[in-house]
VOGU-3710 file (C-alpha; in Angstrom, 3 decimals, decimal comma):
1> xxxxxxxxxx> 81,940/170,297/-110,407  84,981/169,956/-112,826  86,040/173,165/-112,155  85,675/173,015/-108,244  87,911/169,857/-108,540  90,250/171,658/-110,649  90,366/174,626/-108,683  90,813/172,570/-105,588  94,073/170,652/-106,755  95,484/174,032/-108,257
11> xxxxxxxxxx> 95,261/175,323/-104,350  96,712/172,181/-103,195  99,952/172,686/-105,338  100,532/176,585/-104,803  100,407/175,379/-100,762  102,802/173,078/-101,254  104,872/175,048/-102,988  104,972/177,362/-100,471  105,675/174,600/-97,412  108,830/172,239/-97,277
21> xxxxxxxxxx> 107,435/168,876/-96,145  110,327/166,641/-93,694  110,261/163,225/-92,444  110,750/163,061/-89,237  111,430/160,909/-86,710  110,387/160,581/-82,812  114,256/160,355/-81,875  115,127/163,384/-83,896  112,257/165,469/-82,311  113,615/164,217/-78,754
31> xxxxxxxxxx> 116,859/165,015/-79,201  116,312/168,432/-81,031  113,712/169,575/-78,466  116,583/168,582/-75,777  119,260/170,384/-77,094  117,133/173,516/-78,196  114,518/174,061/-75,945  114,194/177,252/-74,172  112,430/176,552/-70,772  114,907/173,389/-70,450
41> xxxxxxxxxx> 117,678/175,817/-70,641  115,699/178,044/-67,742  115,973/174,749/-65,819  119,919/174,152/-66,352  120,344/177,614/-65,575  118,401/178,216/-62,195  120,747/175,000/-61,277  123,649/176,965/-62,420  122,575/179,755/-59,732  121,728/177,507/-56,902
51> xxxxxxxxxx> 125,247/176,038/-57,707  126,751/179,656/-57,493  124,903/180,251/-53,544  126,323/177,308/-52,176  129,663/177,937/-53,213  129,551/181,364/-51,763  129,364/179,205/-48,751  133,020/177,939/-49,033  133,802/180,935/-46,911  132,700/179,098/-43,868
61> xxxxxxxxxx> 136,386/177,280/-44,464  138,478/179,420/-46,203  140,496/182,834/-45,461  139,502/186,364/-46,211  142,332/187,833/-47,765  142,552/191,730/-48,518  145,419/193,989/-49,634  145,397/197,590/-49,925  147,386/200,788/-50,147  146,639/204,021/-48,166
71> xxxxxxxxxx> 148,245/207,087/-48,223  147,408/210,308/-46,470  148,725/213,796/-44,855  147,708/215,412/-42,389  148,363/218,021/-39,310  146,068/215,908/-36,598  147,955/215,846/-33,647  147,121/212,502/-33,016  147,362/210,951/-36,348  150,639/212,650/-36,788
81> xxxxxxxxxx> 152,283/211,440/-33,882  150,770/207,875/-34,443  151,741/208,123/-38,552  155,682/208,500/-37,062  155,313/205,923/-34,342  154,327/203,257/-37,443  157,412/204,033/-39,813  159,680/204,373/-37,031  161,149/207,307/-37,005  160,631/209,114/-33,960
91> xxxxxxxxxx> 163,017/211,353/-32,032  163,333/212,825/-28,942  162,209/216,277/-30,297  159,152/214,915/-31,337  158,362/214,728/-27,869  158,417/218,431/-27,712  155,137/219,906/-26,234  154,943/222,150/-28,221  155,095/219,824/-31,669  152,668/217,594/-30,161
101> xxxxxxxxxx> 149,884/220,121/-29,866  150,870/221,463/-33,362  152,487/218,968/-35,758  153,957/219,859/-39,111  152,438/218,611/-41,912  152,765/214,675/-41,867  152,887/212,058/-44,824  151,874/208,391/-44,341  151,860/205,268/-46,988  150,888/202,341/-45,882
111> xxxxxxxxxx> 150,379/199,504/-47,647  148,080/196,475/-45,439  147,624/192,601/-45,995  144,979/191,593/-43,789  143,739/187,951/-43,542  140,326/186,865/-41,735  139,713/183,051/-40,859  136,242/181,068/-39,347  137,095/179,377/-37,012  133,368/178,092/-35,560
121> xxxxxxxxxx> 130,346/179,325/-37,144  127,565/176,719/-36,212  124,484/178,985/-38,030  126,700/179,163/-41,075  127,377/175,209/-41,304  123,381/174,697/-41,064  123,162/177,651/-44,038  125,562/175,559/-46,293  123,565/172,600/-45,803  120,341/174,488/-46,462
131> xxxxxxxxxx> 122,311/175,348/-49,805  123,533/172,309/-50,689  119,740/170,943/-50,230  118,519/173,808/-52,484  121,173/172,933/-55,275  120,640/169,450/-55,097  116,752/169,957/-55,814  117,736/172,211/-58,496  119,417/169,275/-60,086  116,136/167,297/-59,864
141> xxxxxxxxxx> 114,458/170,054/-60,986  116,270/170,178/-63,917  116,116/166,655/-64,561  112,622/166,984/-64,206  111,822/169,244/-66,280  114,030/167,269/-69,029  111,489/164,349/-68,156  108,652/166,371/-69,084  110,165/167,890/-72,197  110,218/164,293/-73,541
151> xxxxxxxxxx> 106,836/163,860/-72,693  106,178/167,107/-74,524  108,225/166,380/-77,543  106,648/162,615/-77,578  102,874/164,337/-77,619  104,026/166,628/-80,299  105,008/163,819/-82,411  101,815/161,771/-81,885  99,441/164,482/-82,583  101,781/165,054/-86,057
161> xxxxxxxxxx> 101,090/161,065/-86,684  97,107/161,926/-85,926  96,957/164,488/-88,009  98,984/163,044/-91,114  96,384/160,261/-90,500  93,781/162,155/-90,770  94,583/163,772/-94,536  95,105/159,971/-95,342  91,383/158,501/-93,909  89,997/162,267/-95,748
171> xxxxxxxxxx> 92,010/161,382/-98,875  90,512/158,038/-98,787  87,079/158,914/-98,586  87,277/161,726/-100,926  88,332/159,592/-103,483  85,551/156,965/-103,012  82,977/159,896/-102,364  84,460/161,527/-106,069  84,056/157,650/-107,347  80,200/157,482/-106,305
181> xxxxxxxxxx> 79,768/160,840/-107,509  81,174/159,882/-111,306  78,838/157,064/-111,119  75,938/158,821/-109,945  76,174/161,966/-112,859  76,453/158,754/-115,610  73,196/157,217/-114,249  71,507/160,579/-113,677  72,508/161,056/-117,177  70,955/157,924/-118,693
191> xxxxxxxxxx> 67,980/158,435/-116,244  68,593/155,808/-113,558  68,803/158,024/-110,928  66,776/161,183/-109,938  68,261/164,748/-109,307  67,631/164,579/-105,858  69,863/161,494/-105,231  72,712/163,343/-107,359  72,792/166,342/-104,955  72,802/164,175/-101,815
201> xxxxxxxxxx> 76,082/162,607/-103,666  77,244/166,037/-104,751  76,624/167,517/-101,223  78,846/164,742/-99,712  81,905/164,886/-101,744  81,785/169,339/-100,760  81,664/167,494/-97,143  84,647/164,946/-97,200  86,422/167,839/-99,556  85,898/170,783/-96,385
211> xxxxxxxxxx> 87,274/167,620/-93,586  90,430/167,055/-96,240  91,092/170,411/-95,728  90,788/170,751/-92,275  92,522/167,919/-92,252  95,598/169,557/-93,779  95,343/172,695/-91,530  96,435/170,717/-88,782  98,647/168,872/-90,279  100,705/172,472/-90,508
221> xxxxxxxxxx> 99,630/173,285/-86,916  101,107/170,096/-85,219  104,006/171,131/-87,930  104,127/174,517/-86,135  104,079/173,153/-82,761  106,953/170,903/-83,043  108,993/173,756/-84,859  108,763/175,891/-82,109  109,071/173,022/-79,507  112,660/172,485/-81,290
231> xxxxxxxxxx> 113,205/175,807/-81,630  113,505/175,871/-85,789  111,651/178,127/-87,773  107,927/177,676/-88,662  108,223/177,146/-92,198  108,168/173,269/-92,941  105,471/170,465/-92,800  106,623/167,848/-91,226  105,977/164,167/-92,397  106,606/161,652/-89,493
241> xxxxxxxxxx> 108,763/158,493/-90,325  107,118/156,023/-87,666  103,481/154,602/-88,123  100,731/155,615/-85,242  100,457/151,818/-84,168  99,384/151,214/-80,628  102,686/151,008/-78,272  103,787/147,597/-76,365  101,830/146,506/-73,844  102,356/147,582/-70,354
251> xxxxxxxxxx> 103,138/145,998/-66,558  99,543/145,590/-65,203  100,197/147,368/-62,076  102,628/150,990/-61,884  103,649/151,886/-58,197  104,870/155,829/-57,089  108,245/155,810/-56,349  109,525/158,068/-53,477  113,151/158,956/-55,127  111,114/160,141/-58,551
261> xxxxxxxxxx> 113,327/163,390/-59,026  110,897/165,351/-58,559  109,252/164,049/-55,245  112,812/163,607/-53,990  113,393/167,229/-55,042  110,260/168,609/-52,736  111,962/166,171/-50,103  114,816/168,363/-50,412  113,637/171,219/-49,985  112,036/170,491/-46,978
271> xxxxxxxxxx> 115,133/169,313/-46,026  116,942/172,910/-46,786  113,475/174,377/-44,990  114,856/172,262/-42,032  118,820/173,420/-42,106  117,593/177,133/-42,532  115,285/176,860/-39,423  118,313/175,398/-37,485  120,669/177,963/-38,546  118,407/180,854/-37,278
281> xxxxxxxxxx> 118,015/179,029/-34,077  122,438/178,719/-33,656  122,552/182,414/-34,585  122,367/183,143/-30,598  125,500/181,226/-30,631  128,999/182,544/-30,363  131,245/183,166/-33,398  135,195/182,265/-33,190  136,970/184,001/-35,728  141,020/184,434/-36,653
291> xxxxxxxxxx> 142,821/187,467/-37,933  145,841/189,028/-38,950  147,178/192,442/-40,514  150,904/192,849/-41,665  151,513/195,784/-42,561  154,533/198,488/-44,368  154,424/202,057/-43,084  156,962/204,948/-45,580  156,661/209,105/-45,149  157,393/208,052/-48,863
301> xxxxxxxxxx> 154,936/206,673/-51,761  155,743/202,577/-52,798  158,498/202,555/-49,871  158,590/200,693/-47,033  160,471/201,754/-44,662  159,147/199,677/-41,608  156,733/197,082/-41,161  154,447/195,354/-38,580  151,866/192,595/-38,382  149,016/192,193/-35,535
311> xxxxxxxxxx> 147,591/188,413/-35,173  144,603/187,637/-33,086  141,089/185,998/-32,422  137,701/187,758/-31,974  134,980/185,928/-30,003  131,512/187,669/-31,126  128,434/186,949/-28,973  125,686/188,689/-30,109  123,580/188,914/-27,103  120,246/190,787/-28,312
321> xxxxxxxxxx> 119,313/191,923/-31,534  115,715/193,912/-30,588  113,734/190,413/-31,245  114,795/190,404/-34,653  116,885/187,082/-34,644  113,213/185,569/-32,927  110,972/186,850/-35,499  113,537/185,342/-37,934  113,205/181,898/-35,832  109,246/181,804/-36,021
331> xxxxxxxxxx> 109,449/183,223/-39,905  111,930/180,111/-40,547  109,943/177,459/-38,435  106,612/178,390/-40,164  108,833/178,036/-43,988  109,754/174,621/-42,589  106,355/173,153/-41,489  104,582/174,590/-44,774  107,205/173,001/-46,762  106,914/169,827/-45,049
341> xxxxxxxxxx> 102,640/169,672/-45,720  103,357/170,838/-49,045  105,844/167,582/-49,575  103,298/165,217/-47,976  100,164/167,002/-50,244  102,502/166,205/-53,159  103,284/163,041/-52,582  99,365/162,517/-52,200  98,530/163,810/-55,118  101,426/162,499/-57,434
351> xxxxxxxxxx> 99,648/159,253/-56,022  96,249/159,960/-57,397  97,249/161,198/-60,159  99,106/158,163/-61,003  96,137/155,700/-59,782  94,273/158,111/-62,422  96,592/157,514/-64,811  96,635/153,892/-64,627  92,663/153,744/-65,032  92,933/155,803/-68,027
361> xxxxxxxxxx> 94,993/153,420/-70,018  93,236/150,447/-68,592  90,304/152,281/-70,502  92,259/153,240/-73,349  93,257/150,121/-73,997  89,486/148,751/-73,870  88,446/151,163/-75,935  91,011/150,031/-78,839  89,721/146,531/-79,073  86,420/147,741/-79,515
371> xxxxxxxxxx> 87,446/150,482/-82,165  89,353/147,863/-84,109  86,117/145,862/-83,937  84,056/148,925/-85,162  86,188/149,336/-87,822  86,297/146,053/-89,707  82,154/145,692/-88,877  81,854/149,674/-91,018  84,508/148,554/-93,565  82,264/145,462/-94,214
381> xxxxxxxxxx> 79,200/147,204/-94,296  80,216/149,999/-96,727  81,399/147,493/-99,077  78,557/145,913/-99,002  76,076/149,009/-99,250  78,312/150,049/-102,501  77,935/147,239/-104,328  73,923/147,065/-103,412  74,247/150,912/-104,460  75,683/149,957/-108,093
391> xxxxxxxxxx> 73,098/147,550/-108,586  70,392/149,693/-107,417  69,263/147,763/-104,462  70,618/150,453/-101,964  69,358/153,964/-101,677  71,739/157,130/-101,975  71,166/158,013/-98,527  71,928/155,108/-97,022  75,182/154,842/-98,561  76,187/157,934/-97,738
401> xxxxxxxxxx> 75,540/157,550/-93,910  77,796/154,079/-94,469  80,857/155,984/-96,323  79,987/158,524/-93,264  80,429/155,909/-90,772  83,166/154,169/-92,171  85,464/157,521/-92,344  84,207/158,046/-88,950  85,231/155,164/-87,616  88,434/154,706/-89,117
411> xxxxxxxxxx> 89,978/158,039/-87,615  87,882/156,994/-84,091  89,991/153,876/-84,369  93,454/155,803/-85,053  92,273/158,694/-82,527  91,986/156,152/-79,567  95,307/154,640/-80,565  96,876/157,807/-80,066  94,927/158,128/-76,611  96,104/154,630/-75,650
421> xxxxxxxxxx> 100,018/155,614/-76,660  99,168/158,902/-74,463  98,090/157,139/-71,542  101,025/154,626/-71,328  103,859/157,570/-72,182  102,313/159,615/-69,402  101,805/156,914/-66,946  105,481/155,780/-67,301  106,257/159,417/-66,924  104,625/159,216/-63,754
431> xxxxxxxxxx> 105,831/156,038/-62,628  109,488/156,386/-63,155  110,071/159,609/-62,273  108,064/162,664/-63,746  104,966/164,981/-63,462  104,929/168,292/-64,888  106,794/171,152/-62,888  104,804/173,336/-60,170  102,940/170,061/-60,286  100,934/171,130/-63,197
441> xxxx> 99,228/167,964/-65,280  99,837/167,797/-69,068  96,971/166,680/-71,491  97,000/166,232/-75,281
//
């Protein structure tokens, strides 16, 4: 048994030698998770492109402005006689028949500034709205999902506390389980106590030894979790710096509030749904658009001989479009009806998932008192079972099942503290302003 123990502490020290432990706080997780999490950079970046679409729609207001510079030659009657008309320099020979029909070969730069304005584009005012709904739910989005990170990151950190708790309530028993254990080999020894007795004792320390372990396994998972929910390497155990202790109490009644981002983001886009509907049905309307070319005409490359400019207005109507445009209409009607169940089934469920919520802590927080109770009344009784044990009042087995219970109920009790902390982080999550994005629900 000597050597298990020994061998057992020598495997203790070689992991440890291999891990880093750091403390840690719940602030430092937050704000490390915030600054290096991946998907909340996925969030900040599909706002980033939303952004980019609805200023693409600035065009609605400003010019078109082009430049360019063309030069060709050719012998086409028509484009030769037209090339001379631009830079001006036609004579009276040119009106020769016979030139006309057969032109010599004809150079032509021009160089062209041409300038396009809106002037009244109802369909494209209704598509910039439709954008500007769709980036402002991005923003939501993005806050949202910065909400639930925190939620994330705060879970993390519990189930680090639970699990560092754990090694301690293992630790603890080990050492009282090693304690009985000494005691039991001396009175097997001087013959107080039969073999049988001394294996029950011997089989639970091997017991509380194989939980200490497991204990300390995940210890380094919730370690690995948090590393990769900051984004650092998985290399280090970390040690939190704040004690799992059961969270202020809460109001006694939560209520779902309608500008919660991300309820106000489905709102949104419903609202975008709406604008994009709207624009399809102005698209039968007309279009009033400005223009204007000026432009330098040379039989010579970078010269410019003569100029001219050409200012006007262009009134589109686009009268039938082989029932495309309609099929768009229905297509965008049908987008803005299913968007506007999907914000009411939202809203419905973000409601019982909230009432849920609040029932869960109201149980949680039952549950604690009577945990706390459990735990004194097993505390009592195991001290009082080892001290019948010592004077031999108390059989083996019953002591056992009372160190069993104790242990049991001591990580019960720290368990359903971490299940009351849940319940009140996730219910304020819901309750000011969060529930996980695509409206999935997080658990522990």
């Amino acid at each position: 048994m000597k050597k298990l123990l020994l061998l057992a502490g020598l495997l203790s020290v070689v992991a440890a030698s291999h891990s880093q432990e750091v403390l840690l706080s719940g602030d430092e997780v937050l704000q490390r998770a915030l600054e290096a999490n991946t998907g909340l950079k996925i969030s900040q970046a599909a706002f980033r492109e939303a952004q980019g679409e609805f200023r693409q729609t600035h065009s609605l207001f400003l010019p078109e402005v082009t430049a360019s510079h063309t030069g060709i030659v050719t012998t086409n009657p028509l484009m030769a006689f037209g090339s001379k008309l631009n830079q001006e320099i036609l004579t009276q020979a040119d009106f020769n028949p016979a030139l006309l029909n057969d032109p010599q070969r004809t150079e032509n730069y021009a160089t062209l500034l041409e300038v396009r304005q809106p002037l009244i584009n109802i369909d494209g005012l209704f598509q910039r709205k439709a954008a500007r709904y769709k980036m402002e739910a991005a923003a939501l989005q993005a806050q949202r999902s910065r909400d639930y990170l925190s939620l994330q990151a705060n879970a993390a950190y519990m189930n680090l506390q639970l699990a560092h708790k754990a090694v301690a309530v293992t630790q603890k028993a080990l050492r009282a389980a090693e304690a009985n254990l000494r005691w039991a080999e001396s009175n097997y020894r001087q013959g107080y106590l039969q073999k049988q007795d001394l294996l029950e004792v011997q089989v639970r320390v091997s017991e509380v030894r194989n939980q200490w372990q497991q204990a300390q396994s995940q210890v380094a998972n919730s370690s690995d979790a948090l590393a990769v929910l900051m984004d650092e390497p998985v290399s280090a155990v970390y040690v939190p710096r704040d004690s799992l202790i059961p969270q202020p109490a809460a109001p006694s009644s939560w209520s779902l509030s309608e500008e919660r981002p991300d309820i106000r983001a489905m709102s949104l886009a419903a609202e975008a749904y709406s604008s994009a509907y709207r624009a399809d049905k102005t698209a039968f309307l007309p279009r009033l658009n400005a223009f204007g070319t000026y432009a330098l005409y040379d039989d010579e490359l970078l010269r410019f001989g003569a100029d001219g400019y050409t200012i006007g207005a262009e009134l589109r109507w686009d009268l039938f479009g082989g029932h495309k445009r309609l099929g768009k209409v229905q297509s965008s009607r049908a987008a803005m009806e299913k968007s506007q169940l999907e914000q009411a089934q939202y809203y419905s469920e973000s409601q019982r998932e909230l009432q849920r919520a609040e029932r869960a802590l109201d149980d949680a927080r039952a549950r604690l008192d009577l945990t706390r109770q459990a735990l004194e009344q097993s505390a009592e009784a195991l001290r009082i079972r080892t001290n019948r044990f010592r004077e031999g009042l108390e059989k083996t087995a019953d002591l056992l099942t009372a160190e069993a219970n104790a242990a049991g109920k001591e990580m019960e009790y720290y368990q359903t503290i971490f299940e009351y902390n849940y319940a009140l982080a996730y219910l304020k999550f819901l309750a000011a302003g969060n529930t996980a994005p695509n409206g999935e629900t997080l658990n522990p």
